[in-house]
N, C-alpha and C positions, 0 to 999 in steps of 0.2 A: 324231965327227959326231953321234952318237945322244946324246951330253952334252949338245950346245950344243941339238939338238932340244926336250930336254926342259926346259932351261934357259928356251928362248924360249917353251915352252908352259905352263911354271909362272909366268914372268913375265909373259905376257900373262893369263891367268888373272886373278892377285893385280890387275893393274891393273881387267879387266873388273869383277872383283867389289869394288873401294875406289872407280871411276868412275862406271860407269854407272848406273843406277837398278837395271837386270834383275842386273846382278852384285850389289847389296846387296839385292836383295828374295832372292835366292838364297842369298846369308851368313844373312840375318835367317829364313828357312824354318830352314836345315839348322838354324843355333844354337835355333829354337823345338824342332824335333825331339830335337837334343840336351837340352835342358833339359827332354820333358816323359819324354823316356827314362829322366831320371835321374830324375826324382820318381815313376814309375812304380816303377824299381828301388827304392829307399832306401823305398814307402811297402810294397813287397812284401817288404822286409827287414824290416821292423821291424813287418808284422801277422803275417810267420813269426815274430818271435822273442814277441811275444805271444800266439801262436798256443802256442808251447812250452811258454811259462812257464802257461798253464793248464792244458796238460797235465799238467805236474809240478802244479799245484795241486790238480788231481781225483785223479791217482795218488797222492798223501801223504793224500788224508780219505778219497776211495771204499773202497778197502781197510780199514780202522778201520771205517767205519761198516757198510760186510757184516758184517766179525766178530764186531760187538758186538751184530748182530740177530741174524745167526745161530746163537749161542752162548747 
């Protein structure tokens, strides 16, 4: 009984949200919020991994260039 429940409340669902206007302005919110989640993630991913790679570019000349003052 709790099958056919969830069955009838997934399927009313799908149609609310392919039918009515409040069901697709509700798909069209969530899919905005998904899309700006991921350009949020992938733009946090990729200024960390810029972030890194100048890291390594200070740590390969800072060190050289103390030693060759200090020396």
């Amino acid at each position: 009984m709790e099958q056919t429940n969830k069955r009838n409340f997934f399927t009313t669902y799908f149609q609310l949200s392919f039918s009515t206007i409040q069901g697709r302005v509700t798909l069209a919110f969530f899919m905005t919020v998904v899309v700006m989640l991921t350009i949020v993630f992938m733009t946090d991913r990729f200024w960390r991994r810029q972030k890194a790679q100048q890291d390594i570019i200070i740590h390969q000349t800072k060190p050289h260039h103390l030693r060759s003052s200090s020396a």
